[in-house]
C-alpha positions in Angstrom: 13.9 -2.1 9.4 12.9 -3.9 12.2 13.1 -1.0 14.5 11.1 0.9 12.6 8.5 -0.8 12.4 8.4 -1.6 15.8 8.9 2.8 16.8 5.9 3.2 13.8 3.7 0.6 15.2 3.8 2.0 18.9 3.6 5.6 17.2 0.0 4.2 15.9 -1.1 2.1 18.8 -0.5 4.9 21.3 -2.4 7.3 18.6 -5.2 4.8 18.4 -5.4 3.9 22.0 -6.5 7.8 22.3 -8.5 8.0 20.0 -10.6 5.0 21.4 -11.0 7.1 24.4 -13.2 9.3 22.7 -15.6 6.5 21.7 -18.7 5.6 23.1 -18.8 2.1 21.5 -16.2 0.5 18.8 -19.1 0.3 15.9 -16.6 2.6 13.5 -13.8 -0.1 13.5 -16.5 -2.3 11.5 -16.4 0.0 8.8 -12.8 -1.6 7.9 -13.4 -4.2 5.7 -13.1 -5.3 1.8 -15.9 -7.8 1.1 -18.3 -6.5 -1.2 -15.8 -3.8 -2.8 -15.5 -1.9 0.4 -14.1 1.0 0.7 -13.2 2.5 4.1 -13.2 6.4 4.8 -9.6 7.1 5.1 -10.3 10.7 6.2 -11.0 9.4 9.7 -8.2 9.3 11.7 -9.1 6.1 13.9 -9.5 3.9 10.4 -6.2 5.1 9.6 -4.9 4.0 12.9 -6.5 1.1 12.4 -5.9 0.0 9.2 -2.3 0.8 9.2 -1.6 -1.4 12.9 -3.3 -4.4 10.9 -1.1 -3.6 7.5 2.1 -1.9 8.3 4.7 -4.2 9.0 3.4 -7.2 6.6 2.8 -4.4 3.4 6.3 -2.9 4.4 8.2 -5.8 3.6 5.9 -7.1 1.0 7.1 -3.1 -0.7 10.7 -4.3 0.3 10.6 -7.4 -2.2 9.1 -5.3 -4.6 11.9 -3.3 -5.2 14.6 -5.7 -4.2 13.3 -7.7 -7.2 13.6 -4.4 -9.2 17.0 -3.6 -8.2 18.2 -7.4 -9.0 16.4 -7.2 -12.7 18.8 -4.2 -13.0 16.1 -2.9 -16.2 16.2 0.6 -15.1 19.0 2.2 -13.5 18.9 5.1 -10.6 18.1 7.9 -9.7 14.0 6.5 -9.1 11.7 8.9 -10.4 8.7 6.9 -8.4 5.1 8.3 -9.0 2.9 6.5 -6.4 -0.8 6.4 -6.9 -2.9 6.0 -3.8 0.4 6.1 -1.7 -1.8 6.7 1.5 1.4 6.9 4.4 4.3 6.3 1.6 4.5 2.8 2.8 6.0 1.5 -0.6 8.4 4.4 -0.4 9.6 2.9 3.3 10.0 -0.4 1.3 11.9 1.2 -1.4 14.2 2.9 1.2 15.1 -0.6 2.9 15.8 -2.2 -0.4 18.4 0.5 -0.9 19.7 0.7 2.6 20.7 -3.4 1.7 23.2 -2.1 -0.8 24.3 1.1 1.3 22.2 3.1 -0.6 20.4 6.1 0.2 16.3 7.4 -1.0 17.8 11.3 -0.5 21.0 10.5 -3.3 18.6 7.8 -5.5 15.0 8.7 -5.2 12.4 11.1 -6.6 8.9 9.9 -5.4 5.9 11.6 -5.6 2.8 9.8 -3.4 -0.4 11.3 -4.9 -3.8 10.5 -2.6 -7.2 12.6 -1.8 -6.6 11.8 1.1 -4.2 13.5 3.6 -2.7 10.4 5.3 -1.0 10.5 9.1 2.9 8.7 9.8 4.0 9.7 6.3 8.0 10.8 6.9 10.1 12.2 3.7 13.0 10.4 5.7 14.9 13.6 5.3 14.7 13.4 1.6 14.3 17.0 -0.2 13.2 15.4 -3.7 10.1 13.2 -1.6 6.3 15.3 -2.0 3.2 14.3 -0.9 0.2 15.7 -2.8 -3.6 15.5 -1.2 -5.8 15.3 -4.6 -8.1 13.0 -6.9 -5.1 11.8 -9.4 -8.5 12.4 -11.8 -8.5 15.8 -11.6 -5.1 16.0 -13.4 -5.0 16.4 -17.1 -2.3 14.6 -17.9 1.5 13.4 -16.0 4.0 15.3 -17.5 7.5 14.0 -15.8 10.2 11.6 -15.9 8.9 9.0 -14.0 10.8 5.7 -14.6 8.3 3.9 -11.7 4.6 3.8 -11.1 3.0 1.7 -8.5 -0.5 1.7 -7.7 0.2 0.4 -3.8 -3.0 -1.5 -2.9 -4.9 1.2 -4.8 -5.6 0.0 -8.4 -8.8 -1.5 -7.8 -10.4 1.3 -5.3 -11.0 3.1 -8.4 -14.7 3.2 -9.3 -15.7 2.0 -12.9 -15.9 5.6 -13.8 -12.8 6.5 -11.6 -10.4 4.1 -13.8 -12.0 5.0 -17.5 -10.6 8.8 -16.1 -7.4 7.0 -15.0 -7.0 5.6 -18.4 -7.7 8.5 -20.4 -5.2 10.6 -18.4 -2.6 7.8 -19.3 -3.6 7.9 -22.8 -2.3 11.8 -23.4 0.2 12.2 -20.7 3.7 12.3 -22.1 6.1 9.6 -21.0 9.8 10.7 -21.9 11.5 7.8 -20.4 12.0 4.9 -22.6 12.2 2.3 -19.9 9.2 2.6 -17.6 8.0 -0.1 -14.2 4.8 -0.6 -13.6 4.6 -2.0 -10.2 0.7 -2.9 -8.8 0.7 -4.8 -5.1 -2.5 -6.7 -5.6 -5.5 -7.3 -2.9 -6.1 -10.0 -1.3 -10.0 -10.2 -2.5 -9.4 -8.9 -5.8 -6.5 -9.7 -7.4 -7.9 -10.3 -10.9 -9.6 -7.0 -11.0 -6.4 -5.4 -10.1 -4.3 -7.5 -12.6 -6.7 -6.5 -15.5 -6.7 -3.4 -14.6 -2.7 -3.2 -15.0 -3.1 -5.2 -18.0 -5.1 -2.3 -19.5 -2.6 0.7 -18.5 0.3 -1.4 -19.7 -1.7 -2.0 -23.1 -2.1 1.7 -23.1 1.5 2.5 -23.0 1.9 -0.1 -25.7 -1.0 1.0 -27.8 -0.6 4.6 -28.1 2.7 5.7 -26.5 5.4 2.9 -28.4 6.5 1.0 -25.8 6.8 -3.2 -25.4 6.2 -4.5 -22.2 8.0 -7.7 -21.5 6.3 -9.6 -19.5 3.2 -11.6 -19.6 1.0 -8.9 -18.4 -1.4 -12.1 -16.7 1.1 -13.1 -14.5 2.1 -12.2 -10.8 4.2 -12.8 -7.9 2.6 -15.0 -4.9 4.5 -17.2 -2.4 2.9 -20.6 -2.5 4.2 -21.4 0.4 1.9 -20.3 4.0 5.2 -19.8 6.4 5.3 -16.6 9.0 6.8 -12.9 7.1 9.4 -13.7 9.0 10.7 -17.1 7.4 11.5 -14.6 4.6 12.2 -11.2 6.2 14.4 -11.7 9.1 13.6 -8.1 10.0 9.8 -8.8 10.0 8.2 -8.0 13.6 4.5 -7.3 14.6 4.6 -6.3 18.8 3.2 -8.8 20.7 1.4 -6.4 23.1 -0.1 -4.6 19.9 -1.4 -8.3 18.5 -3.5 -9.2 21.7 -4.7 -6.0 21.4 -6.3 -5.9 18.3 -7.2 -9.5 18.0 -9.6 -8.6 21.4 -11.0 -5.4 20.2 -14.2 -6.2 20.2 -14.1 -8.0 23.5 -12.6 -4.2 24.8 -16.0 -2.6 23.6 -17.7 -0.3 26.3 -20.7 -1.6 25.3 -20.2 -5.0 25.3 -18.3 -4.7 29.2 -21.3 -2.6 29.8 -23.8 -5.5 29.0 -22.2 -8.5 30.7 -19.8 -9.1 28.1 -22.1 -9.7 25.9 -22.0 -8.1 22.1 -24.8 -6.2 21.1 -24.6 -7.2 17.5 -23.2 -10.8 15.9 -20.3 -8.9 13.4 -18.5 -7.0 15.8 -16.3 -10.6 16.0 -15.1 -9.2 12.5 -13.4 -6.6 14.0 -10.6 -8.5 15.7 -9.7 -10.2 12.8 -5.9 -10.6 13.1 -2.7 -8.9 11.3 -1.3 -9.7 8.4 1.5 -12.1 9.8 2.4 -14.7 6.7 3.4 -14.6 3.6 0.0 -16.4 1.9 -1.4 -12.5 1.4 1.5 -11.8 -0.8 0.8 -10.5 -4.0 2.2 -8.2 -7.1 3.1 -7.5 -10.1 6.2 -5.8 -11.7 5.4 -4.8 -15.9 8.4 -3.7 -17.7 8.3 -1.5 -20.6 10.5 -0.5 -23.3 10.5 1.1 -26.5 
């Protein structure tokens, strides 16, 4: 794992690195952010970029306890019939590869994923796996799922839907037919606003329950945090973040051609956001993992 992240990251920073080039002044990178239920515009390439050298290695491993704690709870057995929603690069489906790597597993023998997202996201990589698809559309304008899914993680994505966004959401879950009888609902939670994401979960597992038969088994309140503040790599041994790629982005705005243009001086008081560091300990941690049986 650890060389892949570091290959991907360099992949990105290269990629971003150019496409800096082509920018007059660093304004755009403002436009990542959260607060105030934010929502960046994926379809530019540079807030890809951008997003994914803050995110990458830090949501990979987070993805790789995910479904290590999935393959220790042994509740559903292989092959993975994984239908993400909002799966932007198929991060959680590098996660899910790692966690089977560990037990000399391969994703092309023991994986079916599907990563649904509007938008068409750079650095995905089907990792040679025939049965991997990536589809670019709304998950709304479906009528229904009609598969064999056994997994369904909403990766960072559950609470981008708009009000009207997730009452669609719902209703598709509400006649879609489910013919497994064991069924993981997996939702990695944000940072901001992880009780909007855990009711939201709460309400598509009480859907299952409601109208489709199945019990889920655990308190659907409750998620997985690491109390403990220590460095990813206290944990993951395989964690890395480039140091070269770190004092980069934590002096973004400090790189500006405006600002080294005016005397190094910023031309407006929040462009200090935009070097807001990587994700580098374990604080930011957060998920949950719904089982359901009927």
């Amino acid at each position: 794992m650890r060389n892949f992240i570091e290959t991907r990251m360099y992949d990105i920073f290269d990629d971003f690195r150019e496409s800096l080039a082509c920018y007059n002044c660093y304004c755009e990178l403002k436009n990542l952010r959260f607060n105030s239920n934010n929502i960046p515009d994926y379809s530019k390439p540079i807030l890809q970029q951008f997003y994914l050298l803050r995110y990458f290695p830090a949501y990979l491993v987070e993805y790789y306890d995910i479904y290590n704690t999935i393959r220790d709870e042994k509740f559903i057995s292989t092959p993975y019939d994984v239908l993400s929603i909002g799966a932007g690069c198929g991060l959680d489906y590098f996660g899910l590869n790692y966690a089977l790597q560990g037990e000399g597993l391969s994703v092309s023998d023991y994986v079916y994923y599907t990563g649904i997202d509007q938008i068409d996201w750079g650095y995905r990589d089907t990792l040679d796996n025939t049965d991997c698809h990536f589809i670019n559309r709304d998950i709304n304008e479906l009528s229904c799922l009609d598969a064999d899914y056994n997994i369904i993680i909403f990766p960072k994505s559950i609470g981008e839907f708009t009000k009207a966004g997730f009452t669609r959401l719902e209703k598709i879950f509400r006649v879609s037919d489910f013919r497994t009888d064991r069924l993981v609902l997996i939702s990695s939670l944000r940072e901001l606003n992880a009780n909007t994401d855990v009711n939201r979960l709460t309400s598509i597992a009480t859907i299952l329950e409601e109208i489709h038969g199945f019990k889920c088994l655990d308190d659907k309140k409750a998620y997985t945090h690491y109390r403990e503040n220590a460095g990813l790599r206290t944990y993951f041994s395989d964690f890395i973040y480039p140091d070269e790629i770190l004092s980069y982005i934590k002096s973004l705005s400090f790189r500006c051609p405006v600002r080294m243009g005016n005397g190094g001086v910023s031309c407006e008081n929040e462009c200090l956001a935009m070097n807001r560091s990587p994700i580098l300990r374990t604080s930011h941690i957060k998920y949950q993992i719904l089982k359901l049986q009927r």
